[in-house]
MDTraj code that builds the backbone (N, CA, C; nanometers):
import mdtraj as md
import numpy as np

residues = "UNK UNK UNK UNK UNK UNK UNK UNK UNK UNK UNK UNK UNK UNK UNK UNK UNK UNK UNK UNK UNK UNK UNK UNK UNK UNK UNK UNK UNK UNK UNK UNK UNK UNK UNK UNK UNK UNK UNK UNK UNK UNK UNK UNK UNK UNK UNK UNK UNK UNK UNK UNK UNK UNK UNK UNK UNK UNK UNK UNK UNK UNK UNK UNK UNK UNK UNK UNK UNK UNK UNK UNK UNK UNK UNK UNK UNK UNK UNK UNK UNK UNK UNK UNK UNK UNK UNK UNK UNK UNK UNK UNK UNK UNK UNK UNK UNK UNK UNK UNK UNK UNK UNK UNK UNK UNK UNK UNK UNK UNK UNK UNK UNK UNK UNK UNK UNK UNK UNK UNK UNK UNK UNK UNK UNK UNK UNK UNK UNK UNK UNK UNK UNK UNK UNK UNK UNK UNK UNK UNK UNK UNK UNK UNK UNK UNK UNK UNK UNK UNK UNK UNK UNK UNK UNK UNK UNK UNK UNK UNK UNK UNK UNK UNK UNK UNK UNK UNK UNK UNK UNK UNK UNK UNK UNK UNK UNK UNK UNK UNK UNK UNK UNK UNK UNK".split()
xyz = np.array([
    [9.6305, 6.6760, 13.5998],
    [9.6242, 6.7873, 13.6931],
    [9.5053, 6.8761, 13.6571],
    [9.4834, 6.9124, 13.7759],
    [9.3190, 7.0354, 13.7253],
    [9.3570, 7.1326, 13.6669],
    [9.4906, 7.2123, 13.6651],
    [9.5635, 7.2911, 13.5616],
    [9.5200, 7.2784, 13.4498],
    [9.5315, 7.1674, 13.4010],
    [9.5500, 7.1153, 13.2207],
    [9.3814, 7.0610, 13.2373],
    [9.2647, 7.0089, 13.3073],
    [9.1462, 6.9567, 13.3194],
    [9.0849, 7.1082, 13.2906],
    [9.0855, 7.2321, 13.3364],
    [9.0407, 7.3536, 13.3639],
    [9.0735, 7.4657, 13.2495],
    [9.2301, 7.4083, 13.2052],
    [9.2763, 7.5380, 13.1310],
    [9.3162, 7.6448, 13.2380],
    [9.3255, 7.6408, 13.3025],
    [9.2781, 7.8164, 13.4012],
    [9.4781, 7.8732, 13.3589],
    [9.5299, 7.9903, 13.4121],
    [9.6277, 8.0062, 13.3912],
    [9.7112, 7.9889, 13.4758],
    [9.6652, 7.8937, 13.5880],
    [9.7704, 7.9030, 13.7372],
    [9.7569, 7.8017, 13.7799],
    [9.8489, 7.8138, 13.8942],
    [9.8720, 7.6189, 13.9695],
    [9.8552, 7.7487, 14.1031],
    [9.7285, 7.7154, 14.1694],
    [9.8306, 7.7758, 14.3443],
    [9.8265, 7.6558, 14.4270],
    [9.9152, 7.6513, 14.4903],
    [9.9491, 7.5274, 14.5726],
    [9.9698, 7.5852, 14.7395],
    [9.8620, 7.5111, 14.7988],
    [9.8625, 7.5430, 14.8899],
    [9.8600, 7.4472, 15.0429],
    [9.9594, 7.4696, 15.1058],
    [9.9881, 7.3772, 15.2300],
    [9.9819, 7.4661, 15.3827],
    [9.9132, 7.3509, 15.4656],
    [9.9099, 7.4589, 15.5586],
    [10.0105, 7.5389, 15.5963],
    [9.9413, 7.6752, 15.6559],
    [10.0176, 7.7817, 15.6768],
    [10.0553, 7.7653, 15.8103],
    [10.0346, 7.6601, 15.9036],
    [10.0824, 7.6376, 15.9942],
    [10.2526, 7.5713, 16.0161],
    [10.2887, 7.5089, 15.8711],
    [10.3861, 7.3911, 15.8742],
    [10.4726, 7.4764, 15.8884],
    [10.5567, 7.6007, 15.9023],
    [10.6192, 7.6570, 15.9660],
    [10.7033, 7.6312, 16.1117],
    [10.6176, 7.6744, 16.1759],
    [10.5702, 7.6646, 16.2887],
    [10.6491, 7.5354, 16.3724],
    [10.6060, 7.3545, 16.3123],
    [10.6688, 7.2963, 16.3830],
    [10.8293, 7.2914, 16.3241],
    [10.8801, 7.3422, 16.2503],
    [11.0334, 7.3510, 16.2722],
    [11.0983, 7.4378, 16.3806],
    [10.9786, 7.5523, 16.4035],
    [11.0586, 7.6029, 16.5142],
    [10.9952, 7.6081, 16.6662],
    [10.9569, 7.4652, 16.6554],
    [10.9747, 7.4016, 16.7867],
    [10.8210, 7.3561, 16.8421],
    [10.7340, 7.4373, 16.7733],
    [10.5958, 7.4289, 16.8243],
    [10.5212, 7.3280, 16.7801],
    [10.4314, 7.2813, 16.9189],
    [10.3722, 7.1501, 16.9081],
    [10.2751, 7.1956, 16.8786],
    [10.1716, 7.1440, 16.7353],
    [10.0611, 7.1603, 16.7317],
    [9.9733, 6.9826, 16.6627],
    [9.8262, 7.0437, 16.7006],
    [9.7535, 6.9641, 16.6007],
    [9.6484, 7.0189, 16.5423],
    [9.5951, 6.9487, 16.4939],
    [9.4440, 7.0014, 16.4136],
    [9.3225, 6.9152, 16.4496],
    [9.2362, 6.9956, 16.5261],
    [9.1114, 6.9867, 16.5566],
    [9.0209, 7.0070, 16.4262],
    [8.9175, 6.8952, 16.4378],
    [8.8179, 6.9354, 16.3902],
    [8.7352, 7.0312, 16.4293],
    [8.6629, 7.0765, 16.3077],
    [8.5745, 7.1943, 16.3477],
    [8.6701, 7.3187, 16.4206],
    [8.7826, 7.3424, 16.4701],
    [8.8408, 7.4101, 16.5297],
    [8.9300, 7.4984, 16.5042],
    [9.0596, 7.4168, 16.4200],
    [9.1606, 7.4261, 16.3790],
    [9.2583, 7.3955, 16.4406],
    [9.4195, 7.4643, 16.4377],
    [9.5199, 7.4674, 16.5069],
    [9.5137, 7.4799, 16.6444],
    [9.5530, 7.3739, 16.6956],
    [9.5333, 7.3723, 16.8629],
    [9.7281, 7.3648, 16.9037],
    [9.7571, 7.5332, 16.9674],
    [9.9248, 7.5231, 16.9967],
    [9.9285, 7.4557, 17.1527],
    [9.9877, 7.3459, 17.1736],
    [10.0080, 7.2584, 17.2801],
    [10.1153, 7.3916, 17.3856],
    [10.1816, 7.4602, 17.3808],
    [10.2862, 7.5310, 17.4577],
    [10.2343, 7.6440, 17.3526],
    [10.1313, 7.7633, 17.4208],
    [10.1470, 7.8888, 17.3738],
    [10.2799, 7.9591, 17.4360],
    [10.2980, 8.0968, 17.3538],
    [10.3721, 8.1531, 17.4002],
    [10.3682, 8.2702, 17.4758],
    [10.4122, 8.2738, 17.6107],
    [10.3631, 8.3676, 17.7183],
    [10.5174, 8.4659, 17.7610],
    [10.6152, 8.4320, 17.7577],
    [10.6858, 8.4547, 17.7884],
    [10.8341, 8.4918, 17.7053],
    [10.9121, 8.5582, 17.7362],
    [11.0566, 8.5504, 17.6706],
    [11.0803, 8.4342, 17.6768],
    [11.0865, 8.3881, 17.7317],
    [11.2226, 8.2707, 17.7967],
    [11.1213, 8.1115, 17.6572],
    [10.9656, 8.1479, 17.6616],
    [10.9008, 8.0851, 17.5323],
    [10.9780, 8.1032, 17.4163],
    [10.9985, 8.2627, 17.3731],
    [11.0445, 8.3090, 17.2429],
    [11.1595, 8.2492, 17.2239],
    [11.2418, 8.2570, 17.3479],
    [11.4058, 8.2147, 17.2937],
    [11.3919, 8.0430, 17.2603],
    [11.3010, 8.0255, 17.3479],
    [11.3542, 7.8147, 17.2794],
    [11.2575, 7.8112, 17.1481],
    [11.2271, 7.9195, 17.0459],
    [11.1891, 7.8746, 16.9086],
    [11.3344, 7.9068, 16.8256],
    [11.3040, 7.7819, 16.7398],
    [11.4298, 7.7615, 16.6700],
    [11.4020, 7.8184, 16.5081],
    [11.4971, 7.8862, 16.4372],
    [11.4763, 7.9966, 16.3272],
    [11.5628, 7.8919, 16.2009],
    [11.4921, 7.7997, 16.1340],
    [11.5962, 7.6876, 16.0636],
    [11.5773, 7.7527, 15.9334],
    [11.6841, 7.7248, 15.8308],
    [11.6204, 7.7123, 15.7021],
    [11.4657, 7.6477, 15.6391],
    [11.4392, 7.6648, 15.6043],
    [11.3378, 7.6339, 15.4973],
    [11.3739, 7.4397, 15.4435],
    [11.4474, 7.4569, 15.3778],
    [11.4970, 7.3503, 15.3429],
    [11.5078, 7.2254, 15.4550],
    [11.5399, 7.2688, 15.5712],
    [11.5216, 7.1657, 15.6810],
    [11.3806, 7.1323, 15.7434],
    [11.3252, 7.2479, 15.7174],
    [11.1895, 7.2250, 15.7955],
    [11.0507, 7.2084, 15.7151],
    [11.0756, 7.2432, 15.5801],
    [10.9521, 7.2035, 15.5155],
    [11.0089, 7.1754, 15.3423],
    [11.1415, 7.0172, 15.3665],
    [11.1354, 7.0169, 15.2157],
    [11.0154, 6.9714, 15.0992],
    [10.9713, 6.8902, 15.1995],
    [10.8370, 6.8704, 15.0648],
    [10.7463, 6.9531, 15.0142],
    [10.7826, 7.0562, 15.1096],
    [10.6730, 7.1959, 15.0215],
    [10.7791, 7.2372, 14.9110],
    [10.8970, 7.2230, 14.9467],
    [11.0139, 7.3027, 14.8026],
    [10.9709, 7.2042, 14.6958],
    [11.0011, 7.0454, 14.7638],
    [11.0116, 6.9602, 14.6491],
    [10.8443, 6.9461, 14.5224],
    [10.7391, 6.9771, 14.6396],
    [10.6384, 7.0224, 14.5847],
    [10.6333, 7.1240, 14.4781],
    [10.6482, 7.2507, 14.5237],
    [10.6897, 7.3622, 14.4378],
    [10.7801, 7.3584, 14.3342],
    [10.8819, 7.2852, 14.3750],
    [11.0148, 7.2216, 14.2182],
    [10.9105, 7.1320, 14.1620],
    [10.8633, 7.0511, 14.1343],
    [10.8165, 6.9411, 14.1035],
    [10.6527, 7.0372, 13.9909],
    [10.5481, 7.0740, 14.0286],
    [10.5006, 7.1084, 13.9777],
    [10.5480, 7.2648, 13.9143],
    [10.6353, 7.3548, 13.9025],
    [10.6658, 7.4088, 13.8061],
    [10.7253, 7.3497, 13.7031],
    [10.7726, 7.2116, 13.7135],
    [10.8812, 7.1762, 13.6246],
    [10.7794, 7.0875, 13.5124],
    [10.6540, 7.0619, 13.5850],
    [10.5501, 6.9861, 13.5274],
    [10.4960, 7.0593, 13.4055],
    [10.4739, 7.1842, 13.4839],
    [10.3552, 7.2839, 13.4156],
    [10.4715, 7.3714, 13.3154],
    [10.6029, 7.3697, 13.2838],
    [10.6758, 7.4219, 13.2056],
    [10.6719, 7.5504, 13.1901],
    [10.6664, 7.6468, 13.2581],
    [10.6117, 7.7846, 13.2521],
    [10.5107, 7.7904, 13.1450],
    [10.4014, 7.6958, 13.1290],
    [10.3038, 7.7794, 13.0441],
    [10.1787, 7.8073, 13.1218],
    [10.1811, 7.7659, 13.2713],
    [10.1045, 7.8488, 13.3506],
    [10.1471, 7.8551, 13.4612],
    [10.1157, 7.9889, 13.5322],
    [10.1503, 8.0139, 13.6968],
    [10.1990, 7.9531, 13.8366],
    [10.2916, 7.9345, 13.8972],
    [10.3031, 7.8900, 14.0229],
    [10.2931, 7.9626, 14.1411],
    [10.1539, 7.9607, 14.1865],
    [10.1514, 8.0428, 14.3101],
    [10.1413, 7.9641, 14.4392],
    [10.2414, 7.9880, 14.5393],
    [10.2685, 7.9372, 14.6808],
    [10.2522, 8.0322, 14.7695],
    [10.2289, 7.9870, 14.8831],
    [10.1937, 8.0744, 14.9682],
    [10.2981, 8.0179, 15.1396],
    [10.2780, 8.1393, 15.1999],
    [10.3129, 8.0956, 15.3617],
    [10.2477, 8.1644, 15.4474],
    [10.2135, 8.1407, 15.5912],
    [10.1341, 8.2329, 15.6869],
    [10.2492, 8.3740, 15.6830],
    [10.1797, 8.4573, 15.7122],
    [10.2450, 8.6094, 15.7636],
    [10.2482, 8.5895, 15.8980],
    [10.3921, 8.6663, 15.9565],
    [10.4358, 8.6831, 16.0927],
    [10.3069, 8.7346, 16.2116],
    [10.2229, 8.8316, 16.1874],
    [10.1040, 8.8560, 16.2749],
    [10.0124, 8.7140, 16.3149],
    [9.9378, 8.6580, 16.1772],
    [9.8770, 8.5378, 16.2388],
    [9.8883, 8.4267, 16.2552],
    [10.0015, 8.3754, 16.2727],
    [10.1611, 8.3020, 16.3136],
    [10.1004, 8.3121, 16.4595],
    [10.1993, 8.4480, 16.4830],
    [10.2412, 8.4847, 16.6260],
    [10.0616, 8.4838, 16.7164],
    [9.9477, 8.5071, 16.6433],
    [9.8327, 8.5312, 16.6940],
    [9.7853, 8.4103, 16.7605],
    [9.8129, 8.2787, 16.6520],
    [9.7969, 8.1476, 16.6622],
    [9.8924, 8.1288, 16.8224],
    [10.0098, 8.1368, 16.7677],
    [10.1195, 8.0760, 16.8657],
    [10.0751, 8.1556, 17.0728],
    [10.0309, 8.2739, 17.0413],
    [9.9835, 8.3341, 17.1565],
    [9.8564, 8.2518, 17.2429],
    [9.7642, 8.2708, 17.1449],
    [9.6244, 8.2189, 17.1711],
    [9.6593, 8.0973, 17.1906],
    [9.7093, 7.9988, 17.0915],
    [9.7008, 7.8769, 17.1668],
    [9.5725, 7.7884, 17.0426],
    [9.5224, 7.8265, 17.0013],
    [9.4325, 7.8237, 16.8840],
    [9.3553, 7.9554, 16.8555],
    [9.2469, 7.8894, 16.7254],
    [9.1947, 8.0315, 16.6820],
    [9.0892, 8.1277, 16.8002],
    [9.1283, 8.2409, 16.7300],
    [9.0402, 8.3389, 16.8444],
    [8.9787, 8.4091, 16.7584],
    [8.8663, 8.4532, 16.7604],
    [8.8168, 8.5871, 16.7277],
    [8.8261, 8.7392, 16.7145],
    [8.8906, 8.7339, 16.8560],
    [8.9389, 8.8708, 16.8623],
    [9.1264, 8.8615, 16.9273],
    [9.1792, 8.8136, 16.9078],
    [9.3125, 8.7983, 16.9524],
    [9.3201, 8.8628, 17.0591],
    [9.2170, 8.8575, 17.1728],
    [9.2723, 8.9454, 17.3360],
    [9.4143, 8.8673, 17.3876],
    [9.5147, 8.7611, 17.3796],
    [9.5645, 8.7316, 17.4333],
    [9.6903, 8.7829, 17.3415],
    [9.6727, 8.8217, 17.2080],
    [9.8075, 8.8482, 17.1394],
    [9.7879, 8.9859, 17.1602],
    [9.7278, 9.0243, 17.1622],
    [9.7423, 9.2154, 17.1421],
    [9.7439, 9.2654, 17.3024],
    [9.7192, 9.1558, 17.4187],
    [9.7535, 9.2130, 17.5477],
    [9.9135, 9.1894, 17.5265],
    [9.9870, 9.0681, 17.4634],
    [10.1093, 9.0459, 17.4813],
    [10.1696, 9.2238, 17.3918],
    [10.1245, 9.2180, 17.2767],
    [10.2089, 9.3168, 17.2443],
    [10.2152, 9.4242, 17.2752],
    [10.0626, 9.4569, 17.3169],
    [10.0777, 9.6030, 17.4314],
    [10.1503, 9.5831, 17.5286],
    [10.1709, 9.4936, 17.6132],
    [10.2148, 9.5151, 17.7270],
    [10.3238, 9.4609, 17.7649],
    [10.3871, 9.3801, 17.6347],
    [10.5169, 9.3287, 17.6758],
    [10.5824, 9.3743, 17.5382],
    [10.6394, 9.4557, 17.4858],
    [10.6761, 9.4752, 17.3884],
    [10.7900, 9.4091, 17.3121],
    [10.8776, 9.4129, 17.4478],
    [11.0060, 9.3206, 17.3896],
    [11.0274, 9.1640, 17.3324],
    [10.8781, 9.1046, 17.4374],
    [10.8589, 8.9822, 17.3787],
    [10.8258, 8.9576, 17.2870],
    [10.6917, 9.0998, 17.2325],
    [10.6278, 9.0757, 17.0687],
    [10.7044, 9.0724, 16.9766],
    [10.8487, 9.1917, 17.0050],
    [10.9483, 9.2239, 16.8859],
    [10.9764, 9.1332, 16.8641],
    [11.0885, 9.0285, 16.9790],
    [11.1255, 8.8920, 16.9699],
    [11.0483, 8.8246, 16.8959],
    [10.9489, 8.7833, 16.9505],
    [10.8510, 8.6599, 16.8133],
    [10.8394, 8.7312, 16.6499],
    [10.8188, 8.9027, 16.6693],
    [10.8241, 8.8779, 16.5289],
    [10.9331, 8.8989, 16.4493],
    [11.0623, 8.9244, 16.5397],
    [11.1719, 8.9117, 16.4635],
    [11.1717, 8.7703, 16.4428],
    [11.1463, 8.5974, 16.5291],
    [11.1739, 8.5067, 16.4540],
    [11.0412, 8.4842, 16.4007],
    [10.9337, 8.4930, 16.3550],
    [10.8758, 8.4452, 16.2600],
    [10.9233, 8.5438, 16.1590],
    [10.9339, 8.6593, 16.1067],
    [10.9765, 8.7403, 16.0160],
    [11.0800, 8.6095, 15.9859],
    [11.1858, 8.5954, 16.0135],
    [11.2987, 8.5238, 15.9551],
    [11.2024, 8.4253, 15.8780],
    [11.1522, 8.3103, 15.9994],
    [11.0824, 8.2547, 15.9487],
    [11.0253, 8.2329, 15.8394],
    [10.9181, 8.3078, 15.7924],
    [10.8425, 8.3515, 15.6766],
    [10.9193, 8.3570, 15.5367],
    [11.0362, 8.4980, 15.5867],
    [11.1104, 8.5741, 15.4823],
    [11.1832, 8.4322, 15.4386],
    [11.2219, 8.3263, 15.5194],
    [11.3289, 8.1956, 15.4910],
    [11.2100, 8.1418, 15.3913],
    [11.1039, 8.0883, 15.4282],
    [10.9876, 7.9748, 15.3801],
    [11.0075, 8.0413, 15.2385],
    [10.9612, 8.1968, 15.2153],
    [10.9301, 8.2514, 15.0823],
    [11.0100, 8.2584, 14.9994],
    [11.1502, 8.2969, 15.0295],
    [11.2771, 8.2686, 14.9276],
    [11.2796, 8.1670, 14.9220],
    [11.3281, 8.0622, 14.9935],
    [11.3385, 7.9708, 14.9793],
    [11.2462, 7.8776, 14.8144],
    [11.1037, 7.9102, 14.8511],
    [11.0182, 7.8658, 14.7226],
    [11.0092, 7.9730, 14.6079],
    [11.0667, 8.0968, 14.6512],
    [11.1123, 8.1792, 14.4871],
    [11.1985, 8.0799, 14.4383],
    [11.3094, 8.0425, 14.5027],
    [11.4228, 7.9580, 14.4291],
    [11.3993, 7.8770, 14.3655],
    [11.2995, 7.7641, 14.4262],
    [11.2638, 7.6624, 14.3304],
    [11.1537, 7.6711, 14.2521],
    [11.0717, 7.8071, 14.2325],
    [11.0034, 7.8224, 14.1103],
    [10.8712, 7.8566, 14.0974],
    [10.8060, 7.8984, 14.1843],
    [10.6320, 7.9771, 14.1817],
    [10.6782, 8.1095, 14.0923],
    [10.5589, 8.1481, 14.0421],
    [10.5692, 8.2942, 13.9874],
    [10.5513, 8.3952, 14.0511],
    [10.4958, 8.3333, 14.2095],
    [10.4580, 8.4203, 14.2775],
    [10.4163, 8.3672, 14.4631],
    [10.4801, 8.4029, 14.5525],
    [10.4561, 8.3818, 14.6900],
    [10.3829, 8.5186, 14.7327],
    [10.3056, 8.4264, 14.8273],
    [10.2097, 8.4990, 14.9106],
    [10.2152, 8.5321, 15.0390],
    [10.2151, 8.5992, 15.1301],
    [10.2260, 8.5677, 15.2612],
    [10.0624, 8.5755, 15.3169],
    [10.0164, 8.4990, 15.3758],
    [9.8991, 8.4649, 15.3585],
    [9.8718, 8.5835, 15.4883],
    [9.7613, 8.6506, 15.4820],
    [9.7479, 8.7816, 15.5656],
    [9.5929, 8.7753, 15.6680],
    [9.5976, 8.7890, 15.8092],
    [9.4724, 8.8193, 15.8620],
    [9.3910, 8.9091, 15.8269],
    [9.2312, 8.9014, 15.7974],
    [9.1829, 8.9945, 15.8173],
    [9.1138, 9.1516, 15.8713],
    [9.1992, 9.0969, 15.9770],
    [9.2001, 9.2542, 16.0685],
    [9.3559, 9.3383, 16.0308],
    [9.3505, 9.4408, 16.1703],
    [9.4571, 9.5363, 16.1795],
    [9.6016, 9.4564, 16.1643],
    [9.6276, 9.3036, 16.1589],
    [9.7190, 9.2813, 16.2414],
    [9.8364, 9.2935, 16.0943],
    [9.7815, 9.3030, 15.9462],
    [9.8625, 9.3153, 15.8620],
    [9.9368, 9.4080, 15.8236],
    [9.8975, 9.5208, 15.8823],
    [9.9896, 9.6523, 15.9236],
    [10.0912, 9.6661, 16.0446],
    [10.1354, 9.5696, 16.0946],
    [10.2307, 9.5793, 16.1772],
    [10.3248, 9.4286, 16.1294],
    [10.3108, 9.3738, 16.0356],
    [10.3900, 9.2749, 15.9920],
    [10.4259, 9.2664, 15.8655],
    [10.3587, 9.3549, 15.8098],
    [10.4147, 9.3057, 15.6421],
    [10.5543, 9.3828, 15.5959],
    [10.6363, 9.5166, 15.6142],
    [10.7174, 9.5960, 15.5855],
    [10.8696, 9.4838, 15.6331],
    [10.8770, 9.4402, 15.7660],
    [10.9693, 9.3504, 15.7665],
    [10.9990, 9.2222, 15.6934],
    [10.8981, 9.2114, 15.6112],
    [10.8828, 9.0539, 15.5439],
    [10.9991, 9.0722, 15.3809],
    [11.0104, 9.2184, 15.3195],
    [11.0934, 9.2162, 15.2025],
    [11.1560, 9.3230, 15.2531],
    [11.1715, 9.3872, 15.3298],
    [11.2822, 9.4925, 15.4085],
    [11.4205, 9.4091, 15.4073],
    [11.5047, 9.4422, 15.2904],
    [11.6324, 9.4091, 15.3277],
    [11.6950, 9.3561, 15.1846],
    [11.5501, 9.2863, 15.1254],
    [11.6400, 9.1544, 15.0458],
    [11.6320, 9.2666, 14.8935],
    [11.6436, 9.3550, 14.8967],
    [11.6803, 9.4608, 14.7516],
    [11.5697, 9.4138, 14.6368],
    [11.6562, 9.3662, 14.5270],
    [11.6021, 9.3342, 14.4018],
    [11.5902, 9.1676, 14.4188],
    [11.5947, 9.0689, 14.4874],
    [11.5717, 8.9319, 14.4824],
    [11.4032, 8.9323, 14.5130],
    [11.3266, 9.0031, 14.5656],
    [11.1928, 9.0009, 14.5659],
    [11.1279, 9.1366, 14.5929],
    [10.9794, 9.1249, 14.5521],
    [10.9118, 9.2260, 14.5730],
    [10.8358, 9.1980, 14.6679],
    [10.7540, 9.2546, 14.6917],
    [10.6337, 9.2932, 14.8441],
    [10.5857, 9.3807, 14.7850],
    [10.4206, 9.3753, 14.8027],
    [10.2960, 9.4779, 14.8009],
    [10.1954, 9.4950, 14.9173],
    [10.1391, 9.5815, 14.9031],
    [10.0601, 9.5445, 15.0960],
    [9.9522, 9.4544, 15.0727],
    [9.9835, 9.3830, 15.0283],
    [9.8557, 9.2798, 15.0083],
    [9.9491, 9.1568, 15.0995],
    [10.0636, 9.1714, 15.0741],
    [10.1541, 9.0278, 15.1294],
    [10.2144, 8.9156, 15.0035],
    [10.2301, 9.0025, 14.8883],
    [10.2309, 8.8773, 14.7779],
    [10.3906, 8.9822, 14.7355],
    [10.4544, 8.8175, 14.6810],
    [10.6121, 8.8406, 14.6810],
    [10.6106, 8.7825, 14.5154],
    [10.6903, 8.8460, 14.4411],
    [10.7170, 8.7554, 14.3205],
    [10.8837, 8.7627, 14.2967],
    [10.9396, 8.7309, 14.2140],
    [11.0673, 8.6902, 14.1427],
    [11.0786, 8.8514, 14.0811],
    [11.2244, 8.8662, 14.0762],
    [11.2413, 9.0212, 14.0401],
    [11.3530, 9.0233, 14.0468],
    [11.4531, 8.9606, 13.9483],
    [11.5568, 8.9008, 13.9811],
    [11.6785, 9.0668, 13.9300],
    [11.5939, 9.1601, 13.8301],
    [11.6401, 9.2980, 13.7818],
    [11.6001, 9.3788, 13.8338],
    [11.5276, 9.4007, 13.9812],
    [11.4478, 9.4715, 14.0296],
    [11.3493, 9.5841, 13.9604],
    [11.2855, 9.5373, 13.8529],
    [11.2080, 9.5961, 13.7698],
    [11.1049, 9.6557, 13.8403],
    [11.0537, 9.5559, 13.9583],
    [10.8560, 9.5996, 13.9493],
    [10.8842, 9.7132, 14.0507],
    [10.7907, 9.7038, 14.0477],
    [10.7132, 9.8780, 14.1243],
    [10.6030, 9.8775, 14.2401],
])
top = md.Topology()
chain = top.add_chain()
for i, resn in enumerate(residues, 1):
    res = top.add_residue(resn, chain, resSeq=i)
    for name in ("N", "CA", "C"):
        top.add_atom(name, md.element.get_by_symbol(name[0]), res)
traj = md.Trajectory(xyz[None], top)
């Protein structure tokens, strides 16, 4: 492993931040040169309600078994960092339909349809919040929620550890670690 080739003090393991996504229902592929191309954006309520909100475990075990598998390798004598997309460029993707520049088609939805935006980001929030516990359990030192570079990380990150007490932390950066005594700060 490049871990032990490098010395460095960390493993981050990283899978697309899209694989989410097709558990709850969305058809995508990957373009070259392009990226994520969503076959059925989402325009509508009646879109939001047929995405399906699964465990983790059903929809992306080989990222757990991944994540079990190389902590158990690396023996805690260096880092496991995993990551997942954040609910904003999720929902930005899933709007647009692929990548955009300026997200005019997600930020007309959330201005102007509000109830639909809440909806999507109440289920990607689940979403996310499921993917990230889920791989605290089996063993990173640290999850990420992987964050856009614009405004859109201020309207998604507070729901992502809102709720779950002392089982994880959140910083506004989007990074979650293990905090099983609710120590950190």
């Amino acid at each position: 492993m490049p871990v032990y080739t490098f010395g460095v003090d960390g493993a981050v393991l990283s899978a697309d931040l899209m694989l989410p996504l097709q558990g709850m229902g969305v058809s995508l592929e990957m373009e070259p040169e392009v990226g994520p191309i969503i076959d059925n954006p989402i325009r509508t309520m009646k879109d939001v309600e047929a995405l399906r909100v699964l465990d983790a475990q059903e929809t992306v075990p080989f990222v757990l078994e991944t994540v079990r598998l190389v902590r158990r390798e690396l023996a805690g004598k260096q880092a496991v960092i995993s990551f997942s997309g954040a609910p904003f460029p999720l929902a930005c993707y899933m709007i647009e339909g692929r990548p955009s520049p300026n997200d005019e088609l997600a930020k007309s939805l959330m201005y102007g349809q509000p109830g639909v935006w809440q909806a999507l980001m109440d289920k990607l929030t689940a979403v996310v919040s499921n993917s990230l516990l889920a791989q605290l359990k089996v063993g990173p030192t640290l999850s990420e929620a992987h964050l856009c570079s614009h405004e859109g990380g201020r309207f998604a990150l507070s729901p992502l550890w809102h709720g779950h007490g002392s089982r994880v932390r959140g910083d506004d950066r989007g990074r979650w670690r293990r905090d099983p005594c609710g120590l950190a700060r």
